[in-house]
C-alpha positions as MATLAB code, in Angstrom:
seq = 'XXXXXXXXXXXXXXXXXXXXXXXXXXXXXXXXXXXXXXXXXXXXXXXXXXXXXXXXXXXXXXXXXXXXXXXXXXXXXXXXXXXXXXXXXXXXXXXXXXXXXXXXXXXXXXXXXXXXXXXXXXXXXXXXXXXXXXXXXXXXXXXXXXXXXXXXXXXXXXXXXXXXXXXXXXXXXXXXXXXXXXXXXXXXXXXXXXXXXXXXXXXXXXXXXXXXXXXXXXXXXXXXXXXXXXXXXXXXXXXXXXXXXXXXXXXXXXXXXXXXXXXXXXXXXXXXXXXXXXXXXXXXXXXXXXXXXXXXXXXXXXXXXXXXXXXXXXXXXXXXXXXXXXXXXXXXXXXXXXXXXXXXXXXXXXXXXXXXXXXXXXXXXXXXXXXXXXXXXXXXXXXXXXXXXXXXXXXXXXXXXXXXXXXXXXXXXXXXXXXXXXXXXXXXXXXXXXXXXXXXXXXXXXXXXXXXXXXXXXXXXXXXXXXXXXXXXXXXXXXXXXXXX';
ca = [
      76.733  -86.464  297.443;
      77.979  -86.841  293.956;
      79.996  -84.533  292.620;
      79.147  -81.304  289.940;
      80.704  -83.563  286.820;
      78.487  -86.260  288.059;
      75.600  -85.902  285.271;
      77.898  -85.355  282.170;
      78.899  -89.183  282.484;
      75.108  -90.037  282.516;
      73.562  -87.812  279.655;
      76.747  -89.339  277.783;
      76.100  -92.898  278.597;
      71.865  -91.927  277.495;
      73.247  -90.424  274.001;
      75.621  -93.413  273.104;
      72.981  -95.785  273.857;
      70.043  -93.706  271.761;
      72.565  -93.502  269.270;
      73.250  -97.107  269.122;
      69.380  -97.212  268.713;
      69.048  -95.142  265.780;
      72.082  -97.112  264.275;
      70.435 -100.694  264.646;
      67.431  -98.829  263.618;
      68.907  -97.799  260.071;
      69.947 -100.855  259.700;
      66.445 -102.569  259.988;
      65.194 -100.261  257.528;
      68.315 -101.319  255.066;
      67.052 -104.485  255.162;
      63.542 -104.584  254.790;
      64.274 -106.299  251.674;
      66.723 -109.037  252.280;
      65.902 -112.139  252.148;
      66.433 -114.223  255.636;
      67.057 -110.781  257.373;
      65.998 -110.794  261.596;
      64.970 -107.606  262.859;
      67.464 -106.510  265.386;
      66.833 -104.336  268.581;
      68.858 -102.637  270.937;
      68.633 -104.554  274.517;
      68.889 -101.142  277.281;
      69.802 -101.533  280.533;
      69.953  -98.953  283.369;
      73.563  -98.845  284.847;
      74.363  -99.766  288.640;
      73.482  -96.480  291.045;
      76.176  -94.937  292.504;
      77.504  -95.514  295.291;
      77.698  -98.954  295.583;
      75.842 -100.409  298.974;
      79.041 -100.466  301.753;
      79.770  -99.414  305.186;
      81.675  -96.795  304.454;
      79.966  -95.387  301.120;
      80.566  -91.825  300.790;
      77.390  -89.381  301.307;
      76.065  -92.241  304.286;
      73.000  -93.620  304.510;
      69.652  -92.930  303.126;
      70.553  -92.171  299.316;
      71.504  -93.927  295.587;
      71.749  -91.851  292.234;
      70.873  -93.619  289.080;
      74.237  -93.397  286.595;
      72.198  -93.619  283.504;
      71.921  -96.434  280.838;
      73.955  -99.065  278.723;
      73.402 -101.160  275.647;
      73.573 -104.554  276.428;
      73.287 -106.068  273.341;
      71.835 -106.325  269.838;
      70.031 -109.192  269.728;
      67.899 -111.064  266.871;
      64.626 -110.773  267.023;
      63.827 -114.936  266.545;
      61.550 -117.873  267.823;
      63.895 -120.902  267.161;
      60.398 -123.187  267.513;
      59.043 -121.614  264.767;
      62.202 -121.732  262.639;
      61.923 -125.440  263.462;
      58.308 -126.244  263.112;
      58.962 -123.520  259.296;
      61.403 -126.143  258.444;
      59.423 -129.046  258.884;
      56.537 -128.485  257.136;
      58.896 -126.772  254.119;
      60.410 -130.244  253.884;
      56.943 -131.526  253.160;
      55.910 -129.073  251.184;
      59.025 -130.021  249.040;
      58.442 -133.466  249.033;
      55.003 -133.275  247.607;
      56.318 -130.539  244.879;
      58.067 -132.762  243.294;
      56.032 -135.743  243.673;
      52.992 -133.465  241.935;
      55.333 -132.452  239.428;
      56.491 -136.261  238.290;
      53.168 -136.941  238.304;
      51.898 -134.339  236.473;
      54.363 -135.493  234.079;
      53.490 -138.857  233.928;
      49.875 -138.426  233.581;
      50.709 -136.430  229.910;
      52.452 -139.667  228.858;
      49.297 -141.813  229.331;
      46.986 -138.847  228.280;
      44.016 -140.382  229.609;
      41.003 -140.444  228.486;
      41.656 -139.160  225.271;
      41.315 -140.523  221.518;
      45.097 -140.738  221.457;
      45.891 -142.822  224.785;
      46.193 -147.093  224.695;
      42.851 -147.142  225.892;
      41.546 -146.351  222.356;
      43.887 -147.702  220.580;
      43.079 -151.103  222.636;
      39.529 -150.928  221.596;
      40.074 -149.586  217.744;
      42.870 -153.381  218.389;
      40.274 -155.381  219.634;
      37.656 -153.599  216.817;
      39.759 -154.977  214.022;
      39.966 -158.291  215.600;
      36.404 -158.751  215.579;
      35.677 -157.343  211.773;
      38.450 -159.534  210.570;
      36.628 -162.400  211.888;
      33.490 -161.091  209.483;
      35.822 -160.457  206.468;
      38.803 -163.029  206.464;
      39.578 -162.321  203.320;
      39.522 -158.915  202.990;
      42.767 -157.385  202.050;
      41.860 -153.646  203.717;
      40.744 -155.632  206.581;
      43.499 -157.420  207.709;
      45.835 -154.489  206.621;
      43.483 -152.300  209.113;
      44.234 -155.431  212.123;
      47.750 -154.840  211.118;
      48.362 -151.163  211.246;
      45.828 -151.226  214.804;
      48.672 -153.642  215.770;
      51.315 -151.696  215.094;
      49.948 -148.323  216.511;
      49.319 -150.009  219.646;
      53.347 -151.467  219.957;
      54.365 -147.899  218.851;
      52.447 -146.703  221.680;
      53.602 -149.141  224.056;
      57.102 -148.139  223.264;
      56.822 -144.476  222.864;
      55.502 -144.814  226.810;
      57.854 -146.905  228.022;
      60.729 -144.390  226.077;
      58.554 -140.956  228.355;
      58.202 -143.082  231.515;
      62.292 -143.835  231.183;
      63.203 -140.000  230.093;
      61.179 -138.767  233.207;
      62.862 -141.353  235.585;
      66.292 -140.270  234.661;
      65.569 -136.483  234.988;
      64.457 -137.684  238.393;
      67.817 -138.966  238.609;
      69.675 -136.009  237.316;
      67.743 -134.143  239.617;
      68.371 -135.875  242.639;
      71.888 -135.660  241.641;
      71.573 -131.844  241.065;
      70.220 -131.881  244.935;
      73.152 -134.145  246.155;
      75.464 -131.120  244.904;
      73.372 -128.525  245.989;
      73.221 -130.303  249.874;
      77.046 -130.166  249.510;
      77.501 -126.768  248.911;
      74.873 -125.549  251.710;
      76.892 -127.689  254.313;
      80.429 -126.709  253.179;
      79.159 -122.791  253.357;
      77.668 -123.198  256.819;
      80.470 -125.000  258.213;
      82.627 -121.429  256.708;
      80.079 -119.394  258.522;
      80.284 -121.912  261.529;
      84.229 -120.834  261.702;
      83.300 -116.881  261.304;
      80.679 -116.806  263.985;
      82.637 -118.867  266.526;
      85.804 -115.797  266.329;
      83.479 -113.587  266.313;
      81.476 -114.797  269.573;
      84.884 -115.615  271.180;
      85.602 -111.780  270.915;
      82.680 -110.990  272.797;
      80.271 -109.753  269.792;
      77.485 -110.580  268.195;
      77.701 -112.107  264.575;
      73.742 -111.139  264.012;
      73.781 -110.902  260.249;
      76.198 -113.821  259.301;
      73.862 -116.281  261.805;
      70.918 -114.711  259.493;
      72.988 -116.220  256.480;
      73.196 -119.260  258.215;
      69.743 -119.513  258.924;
      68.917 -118.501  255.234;
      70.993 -121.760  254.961;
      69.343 -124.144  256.879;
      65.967 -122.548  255.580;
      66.931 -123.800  252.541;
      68.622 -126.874  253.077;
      64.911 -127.841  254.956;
      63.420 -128.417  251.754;
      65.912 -130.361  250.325;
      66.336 -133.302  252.753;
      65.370 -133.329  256.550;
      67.710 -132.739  259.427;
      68.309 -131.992  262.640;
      70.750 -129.117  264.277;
      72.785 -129.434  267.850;
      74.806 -126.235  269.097;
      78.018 -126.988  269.239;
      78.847 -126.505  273.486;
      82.605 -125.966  275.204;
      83.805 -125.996  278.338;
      85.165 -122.898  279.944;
      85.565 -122.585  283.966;
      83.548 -126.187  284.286;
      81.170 -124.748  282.148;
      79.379 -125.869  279.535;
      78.562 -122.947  277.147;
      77.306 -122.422  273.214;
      80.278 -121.251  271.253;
      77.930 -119.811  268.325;
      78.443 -123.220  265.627;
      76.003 -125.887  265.003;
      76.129 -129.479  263.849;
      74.063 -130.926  261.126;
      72.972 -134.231  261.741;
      71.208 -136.661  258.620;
      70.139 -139.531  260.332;
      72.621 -140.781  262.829;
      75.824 -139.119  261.450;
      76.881 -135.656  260.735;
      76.390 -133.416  257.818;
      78.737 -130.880  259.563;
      80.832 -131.420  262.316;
      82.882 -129.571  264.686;
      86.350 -131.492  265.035;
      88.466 -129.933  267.948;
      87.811 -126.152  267.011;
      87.026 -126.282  263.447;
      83.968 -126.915  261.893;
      83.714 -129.273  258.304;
      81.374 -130.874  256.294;
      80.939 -134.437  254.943;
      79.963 -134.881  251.155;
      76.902 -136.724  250.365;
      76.986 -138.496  246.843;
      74.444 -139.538  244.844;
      74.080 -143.684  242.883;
      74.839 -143.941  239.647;
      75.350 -147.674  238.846;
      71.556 -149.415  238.084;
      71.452 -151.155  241.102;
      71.791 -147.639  243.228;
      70.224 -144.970  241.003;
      67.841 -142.694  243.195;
      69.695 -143.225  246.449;
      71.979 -141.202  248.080;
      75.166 -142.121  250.196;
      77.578 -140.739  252.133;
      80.576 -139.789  250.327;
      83.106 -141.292  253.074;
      81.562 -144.129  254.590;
      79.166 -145.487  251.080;
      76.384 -146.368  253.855;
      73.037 -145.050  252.275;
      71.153 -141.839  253.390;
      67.080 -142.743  253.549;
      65.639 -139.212  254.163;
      61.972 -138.973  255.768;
      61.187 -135.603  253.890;
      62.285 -132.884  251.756;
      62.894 -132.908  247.694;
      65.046 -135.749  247.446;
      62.606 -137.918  249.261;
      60.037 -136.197  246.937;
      61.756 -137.387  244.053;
      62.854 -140.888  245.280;
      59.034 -141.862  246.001;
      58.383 -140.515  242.578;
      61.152 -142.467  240.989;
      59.449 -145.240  242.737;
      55.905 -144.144  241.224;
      57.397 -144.107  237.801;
      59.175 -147.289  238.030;
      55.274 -149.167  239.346;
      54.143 -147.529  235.786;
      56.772 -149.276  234.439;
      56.111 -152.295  235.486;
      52.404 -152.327  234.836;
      52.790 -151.503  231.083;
      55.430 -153.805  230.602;
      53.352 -156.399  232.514;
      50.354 -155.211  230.452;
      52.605 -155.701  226.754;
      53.769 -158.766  227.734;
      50.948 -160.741  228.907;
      49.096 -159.173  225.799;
      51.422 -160.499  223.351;
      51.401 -163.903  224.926;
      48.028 -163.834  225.044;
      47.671 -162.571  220.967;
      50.970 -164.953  220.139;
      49.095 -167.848  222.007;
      45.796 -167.936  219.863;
      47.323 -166.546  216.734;
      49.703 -169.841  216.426;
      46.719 -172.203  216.674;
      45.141 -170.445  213.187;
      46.588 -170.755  210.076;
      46.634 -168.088  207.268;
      44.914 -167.446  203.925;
      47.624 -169.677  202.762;
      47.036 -172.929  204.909;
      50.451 -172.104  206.701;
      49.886 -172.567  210.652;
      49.778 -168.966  212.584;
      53.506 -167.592  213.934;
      53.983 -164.927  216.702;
      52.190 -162.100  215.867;
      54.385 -159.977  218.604;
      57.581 -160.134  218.215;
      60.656 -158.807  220.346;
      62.255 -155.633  219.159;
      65.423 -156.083  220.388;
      67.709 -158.846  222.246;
      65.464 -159.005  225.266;
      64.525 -161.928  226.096;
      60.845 -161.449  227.221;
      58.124 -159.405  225.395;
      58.013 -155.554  227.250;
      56.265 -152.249  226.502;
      59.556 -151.025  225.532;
      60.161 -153.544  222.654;
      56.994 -155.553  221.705;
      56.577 -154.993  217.746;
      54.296 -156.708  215.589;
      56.273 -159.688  213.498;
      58.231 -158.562  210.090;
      56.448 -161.430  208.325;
      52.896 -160.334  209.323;
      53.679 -156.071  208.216;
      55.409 -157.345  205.171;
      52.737 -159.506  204.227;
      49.060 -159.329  205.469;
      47.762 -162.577  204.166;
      49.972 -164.177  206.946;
      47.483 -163.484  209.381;
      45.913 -166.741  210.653;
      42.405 -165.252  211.082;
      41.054 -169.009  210.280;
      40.846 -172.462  212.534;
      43.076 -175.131  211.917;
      40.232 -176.866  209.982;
      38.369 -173.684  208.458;
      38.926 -172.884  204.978;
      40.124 -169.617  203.573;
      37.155 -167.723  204.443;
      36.979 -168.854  207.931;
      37.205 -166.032  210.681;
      36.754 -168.087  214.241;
      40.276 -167.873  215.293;
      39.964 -164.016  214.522;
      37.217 -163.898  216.737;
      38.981 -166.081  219.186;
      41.660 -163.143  219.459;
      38.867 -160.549  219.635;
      37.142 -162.300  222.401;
      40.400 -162.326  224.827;
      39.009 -158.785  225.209;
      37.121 -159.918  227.336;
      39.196 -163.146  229.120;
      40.038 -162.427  232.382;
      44.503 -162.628  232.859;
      45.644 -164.098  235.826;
      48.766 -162.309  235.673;
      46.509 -159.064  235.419;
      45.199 -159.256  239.044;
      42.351 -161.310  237.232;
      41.031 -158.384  235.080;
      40.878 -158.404  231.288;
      42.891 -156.067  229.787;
      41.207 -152.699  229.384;
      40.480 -152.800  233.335;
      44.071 -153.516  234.310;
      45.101 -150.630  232.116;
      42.473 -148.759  233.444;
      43.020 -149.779  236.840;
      46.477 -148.446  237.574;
      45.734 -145.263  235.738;
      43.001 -144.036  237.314;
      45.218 -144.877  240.582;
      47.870 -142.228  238.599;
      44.576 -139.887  238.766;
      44.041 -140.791  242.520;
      47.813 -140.008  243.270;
      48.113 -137.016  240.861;
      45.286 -135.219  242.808;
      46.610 -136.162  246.378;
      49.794 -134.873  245.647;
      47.971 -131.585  244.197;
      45.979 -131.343  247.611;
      48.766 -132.014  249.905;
      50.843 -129.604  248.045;
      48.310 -126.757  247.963;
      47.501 -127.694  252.056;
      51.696 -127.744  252.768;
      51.547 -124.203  250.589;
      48.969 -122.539  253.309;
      50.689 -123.893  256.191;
      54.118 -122.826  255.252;
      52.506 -119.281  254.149;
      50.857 -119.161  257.599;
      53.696 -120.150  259.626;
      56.111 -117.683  257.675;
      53.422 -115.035  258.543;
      53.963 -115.595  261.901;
      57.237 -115.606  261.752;
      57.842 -112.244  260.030;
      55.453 -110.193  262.609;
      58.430 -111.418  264.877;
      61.194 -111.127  262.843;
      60.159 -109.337  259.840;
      60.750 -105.261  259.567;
      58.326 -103.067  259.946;
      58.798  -99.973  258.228;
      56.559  -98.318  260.728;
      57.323  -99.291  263.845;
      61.075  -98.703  262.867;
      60.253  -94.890  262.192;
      58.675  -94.292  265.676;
      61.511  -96.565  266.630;
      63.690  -93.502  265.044;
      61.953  -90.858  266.219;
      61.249  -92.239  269.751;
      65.920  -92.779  269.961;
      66.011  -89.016  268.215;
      63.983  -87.341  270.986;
      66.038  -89.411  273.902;
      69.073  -88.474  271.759;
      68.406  -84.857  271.628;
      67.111  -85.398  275.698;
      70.847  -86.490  276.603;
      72.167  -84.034  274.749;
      70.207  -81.000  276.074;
      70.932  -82.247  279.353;
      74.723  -81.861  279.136;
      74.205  -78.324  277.865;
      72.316  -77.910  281.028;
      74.947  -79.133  283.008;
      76.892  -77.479  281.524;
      75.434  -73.782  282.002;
      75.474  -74.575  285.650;
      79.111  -75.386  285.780;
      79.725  -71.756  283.790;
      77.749  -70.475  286.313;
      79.914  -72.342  289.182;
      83.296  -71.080  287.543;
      82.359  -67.950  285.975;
      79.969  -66.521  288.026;
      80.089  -67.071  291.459;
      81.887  -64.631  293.675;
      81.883  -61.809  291.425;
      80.446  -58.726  292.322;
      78.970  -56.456  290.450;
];
């Protein structure tokens, strides 16, 4: 049979363990408010009974006493599938942030339809065309096909000039990313080093893996990856020695060299040929991401740089077009027709980013060849000739005339705009679902951590009564036995 000092070693071991339980408990309730916090709990486990199962155990056969309880551990409260699947769909929802948001942008530079966008000032173009070719002669006329002209380059160029700003913030941001990837890896491979002491001594690093997972929460949206836990061999077996490795592709964000943990810098292109990539900083072999914000922004660099190439597509075969027909007219004075597009700088090809009506033609109106080669000065047929390629369909348009190629790829901008809207606002619910799932596991509840609190009080104050019971009989062992009175 045990002895009279038996209990006191088992209502101890119940009030150190409640009281560990109260502990974790206060700190739960700490942080109900920080961000990437796990609910922690107190893991109880009754001791081994007493004695231990032998042929000689004292007391013989037939009886085992319970010795009371132990806290295991403090573990996280955490479903690593659902960090992973949170992760995955965060990436996306990133991605199509910032796709929606270039977008977004891009459809205020074409404003369409409105009285302001090319559209109109197309048709008002083509409109002056065709009443020059009524009024040849007509001063007010021709300065009205002149000034259409020259509000249509302006607009040309004043796109081209948005469509360029927005693809280098797209650059600056991708840059701005590249840093911020850096910095994420360089502070988890820190925490990697922290943790790892920590688990070799036998503890639990609970709140600096939260930080890490905060981390890699974060790092999720930016570009996608995928983690391995970093294993070591002790006693011919393999175990988890609390880092992780970050892994872009096939190489390794951060690494675990030997003991230590480091990160690799990721760099972002800067020369023409490169801009909106991303490399590795040691190697130079390019990074393609599958999701997150940088692949976001590098299919919406690519977007921009399509609407680039349409208008300046669009300019140019408009000007060759115009240039083509004005040069077979001749002007009020008899002179044959010049270009009446001109390049604005030392291109070498017409472009929405320099077409500008000729010098020659703003300076001087009458230099318009509005009549045939054989028409006298009242002769509008080669101004109607120019109106009519309204209608001519370009081969180098996708054989459309010009309004519908225009047209065309923006209501495609339209199309994309308001996928990128939907997938955004269908990525928003999942994530918001998914993170709602998450926090009933791992999220604190301010009630259930008060009856967690009052539940470890009441064991607390259990243990406790229990050695003053114990205690009473042993008084009554040593202080009142034998004694007559």
């Amino acid at each position: 049979m045990p002895g009279t000092f038996f209990g006191f070693n088992t209502a101890l071991r119940g009030m150190q363990a409640q009281q560990r339980g109260i502990y974790t408990t206060s700190h739960n309730i700490a942080n109900a408010n920080t961000e990437g916090y796990t609910r922690q709990q107190v893991v109880l486990a009754a001791t081994p009974a007493y004695p231990v199962p032998a042929m000689n155990r004292p007391g013989g056969q037939g009886w085992q006493i319970g010795t009371g309880v132990d806290s295991q551990e403090t573990r996280r409260l955490r479903d690593e599938f659902l960090d992973t699947q949170i992760r995955r769909e965060t990436g996306s929802l990133g991605q199509w942030q910032q796709i929606q948001d270039v977008l977004q942008q891009v459809e205020v530079v074409f404003n369409e339809p409105s009285d302001t966008g090319l559209s109109t000032l197309m048709s008002q173009f083509w409109a002056a065309w065709q009443e020059l070719s009524k009024n040849a002669e007509s001063s007010p006329v021709r300065t009205t096909v002149v000034e259409t002209a020259n509000a249509l380059a302006e607009a040309f160029n004043h796109s081209y000039q948005q469509l360029t700003t927005i693809q280098d913030d797209i650059d600056q941001s991708i840059a701005l990313k590249v840093t911020e990837v850096n910095s994420i890896a360089q502070q988890i491979a820190d925490l990697n080093g922290q943790i790892k002491n920590i688990v070799a001594a036998g503890d639990q690093p609970n709140d600096l893996m939260d930080q890490r997972d905060l981390l890699l929460d974060r790092l999720s949206k930016i570009i996608d990856f995928s983690v391995e836990k970093n294993m070591v061999t002790v006693n011919d077996e393999a175990i988890a020695d609390g880092q992780i490795k970050i892994k872009l592709g096939d190489q390794y964000l951060v690494d675990v060299n030997g003991a230590d943990s480091s990160a690799v810098n990721i760099v972002a292109g800067t020369d023409d040929a490169n801009k909106g990539k991303i490399f590795w900083g040691d190697s130079g072999d390019e990074i393609v991401p599958a999701n997150g914000e940088i692949k976001g922004l590098q299919k919406a660099r690519e977007d921009v740089q399509t609407y680039l190439t349409n208008l300046n597509t669009l300019a140019g075969e408009l000007a060759a077009a115009i240039n083509e027909q004005h040069i077979l007219g001749k002007d009020l004075t008899g002179a044959s027709g010049e270009d009446f597009f001109v390049i604005g700088d030392n291109s070498d090809t017409i472009t929405a980013a320099n077409i500008q009506v000729n010098s020659q033609i703003m300076a001087d109106v009458s230099k318009i060849a509005a009549a045939a080669k054989d028409g006298g000065p009242g002769d509008g047929s080669n101004a109607l000739a120019i109106a009519q390629l309204q209608h001519k369909l370009i081969e180098n348009l996708d054989n459309t005339t010009f309004d519908d190629y225009y047209k065309n790829f923006t209501a495609k901008l339209g199309v994309d705009a308001h996928e990128a809207t939907r997938m955004t606002t269908n990525q928003g619910v999942l994530v918001d679902q998914l993170t709602n799932r998450k926090e009933s596991i791992s999220g604190v509840s301010l009630d259930e951590e008060m009856a967690n609190m009052l539940q470890y009080q009441r064991a607390y104050e259990a243990s406790a009564r229990m050695i003053t019971t114990l205690d009473s009989m042993l008084d009554k062992i040593i202080n009142g036995m034998g004694v007559t009175r």
